[in-house]
PDB file of N, CA, C and O in Angstrom, chain B, residues numbered from 101:
ATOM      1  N   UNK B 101     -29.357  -9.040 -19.465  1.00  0.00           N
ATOM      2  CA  UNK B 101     -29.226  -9.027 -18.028  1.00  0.00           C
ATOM      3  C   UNK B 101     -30.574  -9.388 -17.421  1.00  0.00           C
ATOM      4  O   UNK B 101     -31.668  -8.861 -17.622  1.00  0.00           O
ATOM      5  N   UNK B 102     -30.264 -10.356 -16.674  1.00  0.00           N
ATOM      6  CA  UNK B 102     -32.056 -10.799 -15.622  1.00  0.00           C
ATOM      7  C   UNK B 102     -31.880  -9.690 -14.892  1.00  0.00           C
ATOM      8  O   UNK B 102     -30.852  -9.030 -14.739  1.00  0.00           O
ATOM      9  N   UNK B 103     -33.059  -9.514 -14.409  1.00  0.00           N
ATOM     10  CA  UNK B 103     -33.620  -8.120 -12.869  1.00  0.00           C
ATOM     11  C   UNK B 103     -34.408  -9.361 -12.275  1.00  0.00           C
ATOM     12  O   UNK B 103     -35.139 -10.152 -12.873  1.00  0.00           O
ATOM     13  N   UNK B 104     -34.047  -9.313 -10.883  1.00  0.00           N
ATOM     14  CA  UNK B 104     -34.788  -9.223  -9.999  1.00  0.00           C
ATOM     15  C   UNK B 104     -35.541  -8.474  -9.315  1.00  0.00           C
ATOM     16  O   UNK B 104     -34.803  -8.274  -8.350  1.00  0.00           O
ATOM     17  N   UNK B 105     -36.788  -7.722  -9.034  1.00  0.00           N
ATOM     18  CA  UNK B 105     -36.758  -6.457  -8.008  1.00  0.00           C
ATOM     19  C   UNK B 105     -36.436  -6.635  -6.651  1.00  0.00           C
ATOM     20  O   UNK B 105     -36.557  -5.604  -5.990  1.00  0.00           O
ATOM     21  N   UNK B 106     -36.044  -7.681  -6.006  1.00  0.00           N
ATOM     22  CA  UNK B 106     -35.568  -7.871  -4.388  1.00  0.00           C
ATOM     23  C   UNK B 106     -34.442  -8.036  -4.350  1.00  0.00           C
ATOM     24  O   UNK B 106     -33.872  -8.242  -3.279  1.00  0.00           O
ATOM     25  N   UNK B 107     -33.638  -7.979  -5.815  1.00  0.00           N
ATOM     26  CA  UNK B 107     -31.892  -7.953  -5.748  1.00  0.00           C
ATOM     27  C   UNK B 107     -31.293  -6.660  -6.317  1.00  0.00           C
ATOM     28  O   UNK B 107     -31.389  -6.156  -7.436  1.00  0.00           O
ATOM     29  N   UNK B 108     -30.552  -6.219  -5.043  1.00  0.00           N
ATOM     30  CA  UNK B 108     -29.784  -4.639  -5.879  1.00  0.00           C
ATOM     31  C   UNK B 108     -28.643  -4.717  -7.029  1.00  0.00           C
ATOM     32  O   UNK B 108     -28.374  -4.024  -8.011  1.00  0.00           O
ATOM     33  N   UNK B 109     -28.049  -5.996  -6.392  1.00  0.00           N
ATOM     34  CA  UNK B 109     -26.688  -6.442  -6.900  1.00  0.00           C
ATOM     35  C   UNK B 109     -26.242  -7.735  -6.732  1.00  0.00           C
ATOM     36  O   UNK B 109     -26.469  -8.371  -5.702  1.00  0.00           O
ATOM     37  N   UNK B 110     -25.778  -8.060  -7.434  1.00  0.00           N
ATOM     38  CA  UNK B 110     -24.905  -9.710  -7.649  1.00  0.00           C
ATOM     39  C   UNK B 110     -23.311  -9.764  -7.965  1.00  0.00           C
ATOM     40  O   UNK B 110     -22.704  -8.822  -8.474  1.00  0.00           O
ATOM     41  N   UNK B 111     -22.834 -10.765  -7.662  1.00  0.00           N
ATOM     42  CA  UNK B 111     -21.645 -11.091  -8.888  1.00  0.00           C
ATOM     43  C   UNK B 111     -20.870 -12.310  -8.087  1.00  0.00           C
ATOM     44  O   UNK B 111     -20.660 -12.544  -6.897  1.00  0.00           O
ATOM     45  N   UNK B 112     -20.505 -13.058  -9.500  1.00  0.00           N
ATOM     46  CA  UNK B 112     -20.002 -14.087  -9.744  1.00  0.00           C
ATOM     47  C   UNK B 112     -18.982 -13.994  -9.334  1.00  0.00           C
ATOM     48  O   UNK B 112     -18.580 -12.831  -9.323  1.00  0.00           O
ATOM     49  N   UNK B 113     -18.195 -14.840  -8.897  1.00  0.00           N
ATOM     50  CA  UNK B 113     -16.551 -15.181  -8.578  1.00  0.00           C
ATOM     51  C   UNK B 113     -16.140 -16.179  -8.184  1.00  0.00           C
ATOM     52  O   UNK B 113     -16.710 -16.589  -7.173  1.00  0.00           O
ATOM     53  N   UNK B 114     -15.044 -17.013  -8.719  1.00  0.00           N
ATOM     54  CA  UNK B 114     -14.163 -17.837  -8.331  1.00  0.00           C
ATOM     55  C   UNK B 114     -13.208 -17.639  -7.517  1.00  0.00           C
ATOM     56  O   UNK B 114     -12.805 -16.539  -7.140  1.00  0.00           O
ATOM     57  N   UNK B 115     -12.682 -18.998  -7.118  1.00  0.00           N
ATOM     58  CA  UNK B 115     -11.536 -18.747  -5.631  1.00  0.00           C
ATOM     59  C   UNK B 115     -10.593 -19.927  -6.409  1.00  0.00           C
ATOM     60  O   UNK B 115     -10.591 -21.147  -6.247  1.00  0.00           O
ATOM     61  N   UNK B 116      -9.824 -19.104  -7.282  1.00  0.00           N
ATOM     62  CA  UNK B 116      -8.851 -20.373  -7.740  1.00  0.00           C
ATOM     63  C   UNK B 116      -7.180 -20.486  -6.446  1.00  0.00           C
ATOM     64  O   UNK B 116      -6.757 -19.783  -5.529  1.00  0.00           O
ATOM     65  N   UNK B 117      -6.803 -21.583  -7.019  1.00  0.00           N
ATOM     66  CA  UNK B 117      -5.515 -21.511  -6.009  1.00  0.00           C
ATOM     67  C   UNK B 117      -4.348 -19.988  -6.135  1.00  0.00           C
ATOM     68  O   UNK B 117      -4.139 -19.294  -7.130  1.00  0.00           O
ATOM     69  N   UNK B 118      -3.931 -19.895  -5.141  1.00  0.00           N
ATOM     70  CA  UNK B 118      -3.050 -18.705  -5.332  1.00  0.00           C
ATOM     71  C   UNK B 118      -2.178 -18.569  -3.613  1.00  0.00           C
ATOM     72  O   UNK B 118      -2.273 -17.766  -2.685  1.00  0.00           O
ATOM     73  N   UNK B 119      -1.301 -19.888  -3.873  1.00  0.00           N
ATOM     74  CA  UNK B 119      -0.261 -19.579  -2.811  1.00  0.00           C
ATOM     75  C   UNK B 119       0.352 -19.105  -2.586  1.00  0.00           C
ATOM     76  O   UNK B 119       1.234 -19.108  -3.446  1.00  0.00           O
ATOM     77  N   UNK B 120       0.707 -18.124  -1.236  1.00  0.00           N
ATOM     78  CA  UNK B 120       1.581 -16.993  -1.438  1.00  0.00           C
ATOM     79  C   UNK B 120       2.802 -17.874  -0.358  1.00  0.00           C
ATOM     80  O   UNK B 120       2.581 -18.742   0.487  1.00  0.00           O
ATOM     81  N   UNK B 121       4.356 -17.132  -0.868  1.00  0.00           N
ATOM     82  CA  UNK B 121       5.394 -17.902  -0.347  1.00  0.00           C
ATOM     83  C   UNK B 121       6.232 -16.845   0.008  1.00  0.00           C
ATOM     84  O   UNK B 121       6.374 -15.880  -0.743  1.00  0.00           O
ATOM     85  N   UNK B 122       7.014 -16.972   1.488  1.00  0.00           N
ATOM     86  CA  UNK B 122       7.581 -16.169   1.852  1.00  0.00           C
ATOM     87  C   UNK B 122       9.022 -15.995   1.103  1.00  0.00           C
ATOM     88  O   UNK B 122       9.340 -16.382  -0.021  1.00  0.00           O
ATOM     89  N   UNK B 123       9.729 -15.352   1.995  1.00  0.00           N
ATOM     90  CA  UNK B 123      11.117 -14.791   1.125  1.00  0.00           C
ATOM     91  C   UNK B 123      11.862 -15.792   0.765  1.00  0.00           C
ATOM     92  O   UNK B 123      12.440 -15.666  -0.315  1.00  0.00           O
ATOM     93  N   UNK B 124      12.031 -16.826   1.401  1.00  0.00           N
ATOM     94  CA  UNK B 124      12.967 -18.149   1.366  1.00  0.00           C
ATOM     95  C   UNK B 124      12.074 -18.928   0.600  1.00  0.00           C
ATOM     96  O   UNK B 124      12.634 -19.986   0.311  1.00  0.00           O
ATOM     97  N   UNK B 125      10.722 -18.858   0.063  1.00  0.00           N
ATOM     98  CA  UNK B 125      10.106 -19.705  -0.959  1.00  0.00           C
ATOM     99  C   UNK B 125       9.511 -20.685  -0.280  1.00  0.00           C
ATOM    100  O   UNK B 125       9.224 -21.757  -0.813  1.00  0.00           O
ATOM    101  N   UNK B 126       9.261 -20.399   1.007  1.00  0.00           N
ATOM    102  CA  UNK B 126       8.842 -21.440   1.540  1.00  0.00           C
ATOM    103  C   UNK B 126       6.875 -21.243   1.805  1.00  0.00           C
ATOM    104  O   UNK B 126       6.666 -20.440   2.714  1.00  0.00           O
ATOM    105  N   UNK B 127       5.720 -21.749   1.260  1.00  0.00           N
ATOM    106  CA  UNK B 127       4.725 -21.714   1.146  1.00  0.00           C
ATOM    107  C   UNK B 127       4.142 -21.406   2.804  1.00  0.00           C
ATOM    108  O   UNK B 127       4.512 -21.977   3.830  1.00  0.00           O
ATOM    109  N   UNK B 128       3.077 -20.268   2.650  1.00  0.00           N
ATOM    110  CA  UNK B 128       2.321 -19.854   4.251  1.00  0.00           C
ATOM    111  C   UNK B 128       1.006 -20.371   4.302  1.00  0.00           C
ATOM    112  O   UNK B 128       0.495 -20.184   3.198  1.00  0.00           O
ATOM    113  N   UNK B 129       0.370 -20.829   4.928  1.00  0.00           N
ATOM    114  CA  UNK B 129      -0.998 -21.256   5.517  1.00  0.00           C
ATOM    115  C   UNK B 129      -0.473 -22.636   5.072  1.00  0.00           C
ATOM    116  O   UNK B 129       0.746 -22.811   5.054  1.00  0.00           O
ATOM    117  N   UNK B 130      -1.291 -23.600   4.721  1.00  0.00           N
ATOM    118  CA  UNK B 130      -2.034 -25.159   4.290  1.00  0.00           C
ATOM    119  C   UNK B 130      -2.992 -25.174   3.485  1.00  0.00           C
ATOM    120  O   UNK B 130      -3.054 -24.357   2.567  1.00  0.00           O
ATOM    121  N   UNK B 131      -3.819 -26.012   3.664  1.00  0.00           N
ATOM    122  CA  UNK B 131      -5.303 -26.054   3.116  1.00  0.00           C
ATOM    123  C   UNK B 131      -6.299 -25.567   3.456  1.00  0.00           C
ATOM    124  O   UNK B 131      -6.763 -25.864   4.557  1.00  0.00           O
ATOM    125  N   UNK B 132      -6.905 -24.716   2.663  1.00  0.00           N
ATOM    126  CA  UNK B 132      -7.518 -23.577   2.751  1.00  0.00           C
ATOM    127  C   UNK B 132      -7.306 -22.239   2.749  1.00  0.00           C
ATOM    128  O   UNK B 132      -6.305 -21.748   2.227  1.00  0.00           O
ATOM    129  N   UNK B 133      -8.150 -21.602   3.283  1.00  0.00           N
ATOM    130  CA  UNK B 133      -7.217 -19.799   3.204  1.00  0.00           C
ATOM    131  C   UNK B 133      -5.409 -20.096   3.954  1.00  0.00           C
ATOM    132  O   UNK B 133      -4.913 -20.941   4.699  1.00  0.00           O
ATOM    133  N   UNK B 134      -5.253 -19.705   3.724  1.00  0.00           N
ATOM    134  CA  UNK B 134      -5.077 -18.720   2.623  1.00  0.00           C
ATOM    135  C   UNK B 134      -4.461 -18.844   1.077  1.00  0.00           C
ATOM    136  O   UNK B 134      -3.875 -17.934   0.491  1.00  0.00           O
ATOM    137  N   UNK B 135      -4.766 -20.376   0.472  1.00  0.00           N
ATOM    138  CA  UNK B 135      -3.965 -21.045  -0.104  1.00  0.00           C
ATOM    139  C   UNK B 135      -5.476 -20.679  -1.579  1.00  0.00           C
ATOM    140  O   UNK B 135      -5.611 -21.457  -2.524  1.00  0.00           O
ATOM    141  N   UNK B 136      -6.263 -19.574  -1.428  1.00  0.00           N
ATOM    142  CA  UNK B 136      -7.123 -19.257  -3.259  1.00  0.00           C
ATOM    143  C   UNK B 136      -7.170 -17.998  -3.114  1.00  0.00           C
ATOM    144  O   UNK B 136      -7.336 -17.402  -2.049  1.00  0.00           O
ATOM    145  N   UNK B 137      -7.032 -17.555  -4.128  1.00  0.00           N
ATOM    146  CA  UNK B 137      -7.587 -16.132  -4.265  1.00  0.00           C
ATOM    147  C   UNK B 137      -8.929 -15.686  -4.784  1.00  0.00           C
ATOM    148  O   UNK B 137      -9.760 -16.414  -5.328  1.00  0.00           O
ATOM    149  N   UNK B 138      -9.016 -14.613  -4.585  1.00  0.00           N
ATOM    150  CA  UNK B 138     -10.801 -14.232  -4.758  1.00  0.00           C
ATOM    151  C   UNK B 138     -10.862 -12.933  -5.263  1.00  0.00           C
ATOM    152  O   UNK B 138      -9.884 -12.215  -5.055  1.00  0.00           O
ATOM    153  N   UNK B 139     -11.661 -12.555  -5.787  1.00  0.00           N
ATOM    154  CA  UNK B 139     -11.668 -11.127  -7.202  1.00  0.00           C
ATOM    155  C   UNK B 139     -11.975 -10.158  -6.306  1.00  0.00           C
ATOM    156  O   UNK B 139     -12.648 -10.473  -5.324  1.00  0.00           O
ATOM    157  N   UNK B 140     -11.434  -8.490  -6.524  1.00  0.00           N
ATOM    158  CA  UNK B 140     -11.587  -8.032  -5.871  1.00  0.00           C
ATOM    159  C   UNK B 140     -13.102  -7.267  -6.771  1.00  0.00           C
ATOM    160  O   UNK B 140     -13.332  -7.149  -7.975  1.00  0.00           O
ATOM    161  N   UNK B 141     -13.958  -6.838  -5.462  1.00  0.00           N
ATOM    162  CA  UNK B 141     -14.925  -6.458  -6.097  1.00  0.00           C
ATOM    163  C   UNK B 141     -15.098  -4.539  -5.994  1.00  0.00           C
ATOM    164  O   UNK B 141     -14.739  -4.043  -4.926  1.00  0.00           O
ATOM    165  N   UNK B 142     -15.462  -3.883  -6.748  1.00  0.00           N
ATOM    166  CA  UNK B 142     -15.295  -2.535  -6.144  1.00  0.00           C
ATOM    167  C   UNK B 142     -16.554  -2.073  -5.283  1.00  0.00           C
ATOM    168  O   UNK B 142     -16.575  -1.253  -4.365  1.00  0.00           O
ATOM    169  N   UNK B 143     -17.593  -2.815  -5.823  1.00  0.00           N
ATOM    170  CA  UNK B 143     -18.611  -2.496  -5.012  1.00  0.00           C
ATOM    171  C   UNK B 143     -18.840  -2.509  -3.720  1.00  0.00           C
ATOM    172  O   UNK B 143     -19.584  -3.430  -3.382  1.00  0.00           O
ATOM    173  N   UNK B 144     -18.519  -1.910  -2.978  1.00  0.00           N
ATOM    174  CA  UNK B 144     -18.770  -1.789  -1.715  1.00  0.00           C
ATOM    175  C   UNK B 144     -19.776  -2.597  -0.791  1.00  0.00           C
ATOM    176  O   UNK B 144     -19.545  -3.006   0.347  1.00  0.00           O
ATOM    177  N   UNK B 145     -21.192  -2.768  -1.684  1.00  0.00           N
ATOM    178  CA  UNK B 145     -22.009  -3.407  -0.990  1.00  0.00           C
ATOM    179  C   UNK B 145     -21.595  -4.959  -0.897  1.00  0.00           C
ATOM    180  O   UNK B 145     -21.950  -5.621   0.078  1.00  0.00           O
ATOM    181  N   UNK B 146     -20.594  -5.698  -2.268  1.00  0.00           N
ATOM    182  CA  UNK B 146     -20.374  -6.784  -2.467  1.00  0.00           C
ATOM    183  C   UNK B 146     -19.451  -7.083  -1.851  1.00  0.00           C
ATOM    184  O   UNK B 146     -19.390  -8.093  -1.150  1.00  0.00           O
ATOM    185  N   UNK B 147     -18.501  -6.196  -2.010  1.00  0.00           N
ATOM    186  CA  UNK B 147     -17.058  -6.564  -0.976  1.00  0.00           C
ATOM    187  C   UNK B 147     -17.210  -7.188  -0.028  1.00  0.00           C
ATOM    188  O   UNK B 147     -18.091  -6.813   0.746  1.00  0.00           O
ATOM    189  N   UNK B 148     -16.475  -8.303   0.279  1.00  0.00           N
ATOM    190  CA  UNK B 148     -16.248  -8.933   1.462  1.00  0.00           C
ATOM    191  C   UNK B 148     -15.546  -8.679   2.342  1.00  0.00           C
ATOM    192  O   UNK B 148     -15.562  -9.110   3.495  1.00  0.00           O
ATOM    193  N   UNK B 149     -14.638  -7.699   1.684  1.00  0.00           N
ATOM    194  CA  UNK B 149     -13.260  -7.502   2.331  1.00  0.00           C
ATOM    195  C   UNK B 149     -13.468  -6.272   3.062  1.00  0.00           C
ATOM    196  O   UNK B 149     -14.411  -5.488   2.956  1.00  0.00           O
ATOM    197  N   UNK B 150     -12.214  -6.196   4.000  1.00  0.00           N
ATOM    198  CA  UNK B 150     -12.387  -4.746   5.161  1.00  0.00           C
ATOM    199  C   UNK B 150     -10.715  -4.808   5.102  1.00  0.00           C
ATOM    200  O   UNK B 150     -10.009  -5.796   5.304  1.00  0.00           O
ATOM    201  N   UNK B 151     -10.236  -3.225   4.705  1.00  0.00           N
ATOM    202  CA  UNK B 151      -8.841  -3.162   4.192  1.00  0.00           C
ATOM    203  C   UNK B 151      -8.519  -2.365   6.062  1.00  0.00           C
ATOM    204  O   UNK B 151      -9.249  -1.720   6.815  1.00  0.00           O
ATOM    205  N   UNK B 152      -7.442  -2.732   6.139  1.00  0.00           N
ATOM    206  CA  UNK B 152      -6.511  -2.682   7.448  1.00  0.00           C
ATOM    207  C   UNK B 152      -5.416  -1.626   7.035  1.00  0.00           C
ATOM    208  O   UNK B 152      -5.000  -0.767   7.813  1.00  0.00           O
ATOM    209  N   UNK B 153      -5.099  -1.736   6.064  1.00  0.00           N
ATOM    210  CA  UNK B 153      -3.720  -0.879   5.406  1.00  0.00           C
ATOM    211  C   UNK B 153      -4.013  -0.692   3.900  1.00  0.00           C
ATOM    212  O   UNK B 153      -4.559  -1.476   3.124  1.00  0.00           O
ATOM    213  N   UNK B 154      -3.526   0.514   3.687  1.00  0.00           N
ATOM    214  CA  UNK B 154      -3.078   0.507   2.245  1.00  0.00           C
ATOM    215  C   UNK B 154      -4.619   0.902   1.363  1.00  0.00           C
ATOM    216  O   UNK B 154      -5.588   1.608   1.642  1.00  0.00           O
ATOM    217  N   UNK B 155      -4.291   0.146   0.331  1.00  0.00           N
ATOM    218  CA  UNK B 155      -5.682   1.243  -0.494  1.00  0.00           C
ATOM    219  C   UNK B 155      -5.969  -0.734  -1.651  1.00  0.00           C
ATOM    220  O   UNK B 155      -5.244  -1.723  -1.752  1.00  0.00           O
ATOM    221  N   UNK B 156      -7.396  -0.377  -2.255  1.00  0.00           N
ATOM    222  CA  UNK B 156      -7.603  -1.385  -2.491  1.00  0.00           C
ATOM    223  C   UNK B 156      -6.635  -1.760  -4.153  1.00  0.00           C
ATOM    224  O   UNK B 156      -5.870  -0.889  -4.566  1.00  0.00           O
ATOM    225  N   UNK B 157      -6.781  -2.973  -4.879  1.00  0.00           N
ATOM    226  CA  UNK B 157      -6.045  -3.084  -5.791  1.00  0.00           C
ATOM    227  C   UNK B 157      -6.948  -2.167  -6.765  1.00  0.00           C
ATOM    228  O   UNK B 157      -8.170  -2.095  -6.897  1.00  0.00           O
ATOM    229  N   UNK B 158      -5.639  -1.341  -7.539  1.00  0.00           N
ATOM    230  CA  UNK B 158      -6.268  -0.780  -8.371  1.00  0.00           C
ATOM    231  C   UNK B 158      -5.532  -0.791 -10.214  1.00  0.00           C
ATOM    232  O   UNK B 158      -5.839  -0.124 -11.202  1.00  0.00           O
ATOM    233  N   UNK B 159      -4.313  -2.054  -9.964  1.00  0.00           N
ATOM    234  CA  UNK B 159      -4.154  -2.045 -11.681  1.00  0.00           C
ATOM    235  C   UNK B 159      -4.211  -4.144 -11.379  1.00  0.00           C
ATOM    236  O   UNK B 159      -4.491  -4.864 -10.420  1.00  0.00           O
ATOM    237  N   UNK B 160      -3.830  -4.342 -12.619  1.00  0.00           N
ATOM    238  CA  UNK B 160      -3.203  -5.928 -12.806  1.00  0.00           C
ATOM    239  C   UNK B 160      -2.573  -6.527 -11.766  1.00  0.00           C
ATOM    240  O   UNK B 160      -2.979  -7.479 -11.099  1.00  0.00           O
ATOM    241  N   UNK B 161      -1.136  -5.668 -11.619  1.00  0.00           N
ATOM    242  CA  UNK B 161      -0.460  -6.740 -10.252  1.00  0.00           C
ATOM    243  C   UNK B 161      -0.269  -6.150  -9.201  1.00  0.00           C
ATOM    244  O   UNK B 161       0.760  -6.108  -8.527  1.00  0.00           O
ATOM    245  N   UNK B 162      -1.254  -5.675  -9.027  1.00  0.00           N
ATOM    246  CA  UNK B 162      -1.535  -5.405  -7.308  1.00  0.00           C
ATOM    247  C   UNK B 162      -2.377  -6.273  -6.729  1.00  0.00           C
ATOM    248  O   UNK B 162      -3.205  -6.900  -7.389  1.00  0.00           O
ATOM    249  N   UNK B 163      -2.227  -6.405  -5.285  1.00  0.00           N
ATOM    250  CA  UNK B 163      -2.910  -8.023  -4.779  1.00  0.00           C
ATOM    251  C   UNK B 163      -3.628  -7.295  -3.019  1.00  0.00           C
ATOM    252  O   UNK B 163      -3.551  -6.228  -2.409  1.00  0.00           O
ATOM    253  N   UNK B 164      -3.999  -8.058  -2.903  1.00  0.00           N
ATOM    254  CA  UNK B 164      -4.847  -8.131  -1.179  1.00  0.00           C
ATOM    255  C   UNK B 164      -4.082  -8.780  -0.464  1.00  0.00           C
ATOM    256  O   UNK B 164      -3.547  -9.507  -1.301  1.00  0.00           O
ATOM    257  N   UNK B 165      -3.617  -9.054   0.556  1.00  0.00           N
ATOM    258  CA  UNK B 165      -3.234 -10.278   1.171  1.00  0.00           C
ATOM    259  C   UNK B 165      -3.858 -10.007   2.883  1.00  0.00           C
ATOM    260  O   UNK B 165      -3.687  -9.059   3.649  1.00  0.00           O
ATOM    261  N   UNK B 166      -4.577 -11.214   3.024  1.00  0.00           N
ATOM    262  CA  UNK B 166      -5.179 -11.329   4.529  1.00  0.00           C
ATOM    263  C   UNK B 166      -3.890 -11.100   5.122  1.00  0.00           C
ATOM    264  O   UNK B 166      -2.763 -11.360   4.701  1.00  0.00           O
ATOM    265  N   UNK B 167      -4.593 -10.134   7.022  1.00  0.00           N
ATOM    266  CA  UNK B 167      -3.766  -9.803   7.903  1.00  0.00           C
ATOM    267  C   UNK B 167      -2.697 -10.918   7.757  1.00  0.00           C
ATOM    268  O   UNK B 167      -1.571 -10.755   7.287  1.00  0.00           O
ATOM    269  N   UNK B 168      -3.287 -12.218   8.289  1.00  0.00           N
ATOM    270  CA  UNK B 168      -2.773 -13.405   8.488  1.00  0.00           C
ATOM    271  C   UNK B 168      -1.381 -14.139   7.788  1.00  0.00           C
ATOM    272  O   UNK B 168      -0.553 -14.926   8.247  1.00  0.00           O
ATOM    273  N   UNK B 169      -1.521 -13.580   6.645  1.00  0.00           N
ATOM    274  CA  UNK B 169      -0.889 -14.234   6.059  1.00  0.00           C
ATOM    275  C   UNK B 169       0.570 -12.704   5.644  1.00  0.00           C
ATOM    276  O   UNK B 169       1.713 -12.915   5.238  1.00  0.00           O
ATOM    277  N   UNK B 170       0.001 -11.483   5.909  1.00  0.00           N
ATOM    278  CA  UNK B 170       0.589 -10.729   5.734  1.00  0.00           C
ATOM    279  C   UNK B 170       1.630 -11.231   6.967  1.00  0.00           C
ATOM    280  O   UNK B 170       2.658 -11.829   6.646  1.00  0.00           O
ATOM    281  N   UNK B 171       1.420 -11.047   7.962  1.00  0.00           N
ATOM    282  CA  UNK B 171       2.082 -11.094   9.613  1.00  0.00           C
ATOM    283  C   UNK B 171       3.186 -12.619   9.194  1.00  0.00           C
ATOM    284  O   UNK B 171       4.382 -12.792   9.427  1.00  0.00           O
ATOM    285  N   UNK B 172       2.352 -13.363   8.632  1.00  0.00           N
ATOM    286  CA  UNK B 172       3.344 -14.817   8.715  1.00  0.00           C
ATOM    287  C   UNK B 172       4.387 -14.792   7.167  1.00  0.00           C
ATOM    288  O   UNK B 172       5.169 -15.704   6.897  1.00  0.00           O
ATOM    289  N   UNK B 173       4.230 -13.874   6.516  1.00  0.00           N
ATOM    290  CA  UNK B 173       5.096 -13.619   5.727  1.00  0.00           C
ATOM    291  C   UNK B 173       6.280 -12.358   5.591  1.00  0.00           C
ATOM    292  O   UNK B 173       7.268 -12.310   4.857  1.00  0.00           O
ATOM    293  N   UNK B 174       5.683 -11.201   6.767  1.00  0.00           N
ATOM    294  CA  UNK B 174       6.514 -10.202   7.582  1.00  0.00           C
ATOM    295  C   UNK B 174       5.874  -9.587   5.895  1.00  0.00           C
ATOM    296  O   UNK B 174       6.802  -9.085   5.261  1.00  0.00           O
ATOM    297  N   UNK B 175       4.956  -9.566   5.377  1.00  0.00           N
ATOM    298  CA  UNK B 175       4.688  -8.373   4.249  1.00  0.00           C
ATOM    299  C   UNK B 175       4.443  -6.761   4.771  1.00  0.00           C
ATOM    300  O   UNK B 175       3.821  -6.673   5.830  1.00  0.00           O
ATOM    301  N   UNK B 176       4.790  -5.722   4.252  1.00  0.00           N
ATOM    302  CA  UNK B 176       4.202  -4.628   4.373  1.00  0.00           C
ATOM    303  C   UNK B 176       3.491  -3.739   3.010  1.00  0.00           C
ATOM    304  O   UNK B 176       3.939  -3.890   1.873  1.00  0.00           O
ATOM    305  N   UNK B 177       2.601  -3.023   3.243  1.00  0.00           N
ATOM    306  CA  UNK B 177       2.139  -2.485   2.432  1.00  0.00           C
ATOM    307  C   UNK B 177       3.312  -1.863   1.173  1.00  0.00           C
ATOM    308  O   UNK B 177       4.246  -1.095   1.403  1.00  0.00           O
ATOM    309  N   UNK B 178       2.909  -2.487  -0.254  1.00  0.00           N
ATOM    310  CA  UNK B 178       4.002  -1.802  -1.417  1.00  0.00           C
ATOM    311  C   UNK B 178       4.956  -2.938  -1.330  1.00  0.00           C
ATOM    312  O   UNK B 178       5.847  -3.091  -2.166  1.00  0.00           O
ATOM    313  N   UNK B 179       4.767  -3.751  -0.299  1.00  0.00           N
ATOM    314  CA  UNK B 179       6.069  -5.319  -0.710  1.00  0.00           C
ATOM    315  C   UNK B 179       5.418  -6.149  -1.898  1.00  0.00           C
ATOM    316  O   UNK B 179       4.232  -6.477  -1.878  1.00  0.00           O
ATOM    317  N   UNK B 180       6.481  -6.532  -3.162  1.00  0.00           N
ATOM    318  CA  UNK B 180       6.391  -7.664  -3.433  1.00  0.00           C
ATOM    319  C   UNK B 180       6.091  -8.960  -2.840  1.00  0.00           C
ATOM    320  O   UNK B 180       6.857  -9.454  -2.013  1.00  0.00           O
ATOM    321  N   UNK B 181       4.796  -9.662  -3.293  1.00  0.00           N
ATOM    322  CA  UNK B 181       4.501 -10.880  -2.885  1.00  0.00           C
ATOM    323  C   UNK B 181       4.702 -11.939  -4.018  1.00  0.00           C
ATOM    324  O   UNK B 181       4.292 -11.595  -5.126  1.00  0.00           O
ATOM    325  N   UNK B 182       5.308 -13.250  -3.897  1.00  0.00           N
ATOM    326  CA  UNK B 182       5.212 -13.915  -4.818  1.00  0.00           C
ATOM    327  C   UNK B 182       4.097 -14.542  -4.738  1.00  0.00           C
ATOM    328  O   UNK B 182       3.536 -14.002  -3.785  1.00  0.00           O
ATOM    329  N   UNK B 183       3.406 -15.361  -5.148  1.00  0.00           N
ATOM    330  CA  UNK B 183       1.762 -16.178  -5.420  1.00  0.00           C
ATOM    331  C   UNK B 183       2.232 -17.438  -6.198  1.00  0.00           C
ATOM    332  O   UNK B 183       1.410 -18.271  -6.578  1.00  0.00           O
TER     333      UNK B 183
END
């Protein structure tokens, strides 16, 4: 592991594709968000994210989904999302 002493914390992550599609299968956003997904981080200081509902992912297939895309897919917290 490198140290920096002016860095507390780091981390790596990718934003691969990960389209989410409403009930009729029909794909939400376009290009761009909300069309990659991004790792959830636990660290607090790293997190990007600010949770609105619900609690953060805490096994394999549990997921995040922006307000945005929650509202345009009528999701609620504990719904199946397809990706």
């Amino acid at each position: 592991m490198l140290k920096t002493p002016t860095v507390e914390a780091a981390v790596g992550n990718i934003s691969p594709y990960a389209q989410a599609v409403d009930s009729k299968g029909d794909a939400i956003g376009g290009n761009g968000p909300p069309t990659f997904g991004i790792g959830w981080d636990p660290n607090p200081k790293l997190n990007q994210f600010h949770l609105v509902a619900g609690h953060a992912p805490q096994i394999d297939d549990q997921i995040g989904v922006d307000k945005g895309t929650a509202d345009k897919g009528h999701f609620k917290v504990g719904d199946r999302v397809t990706i």
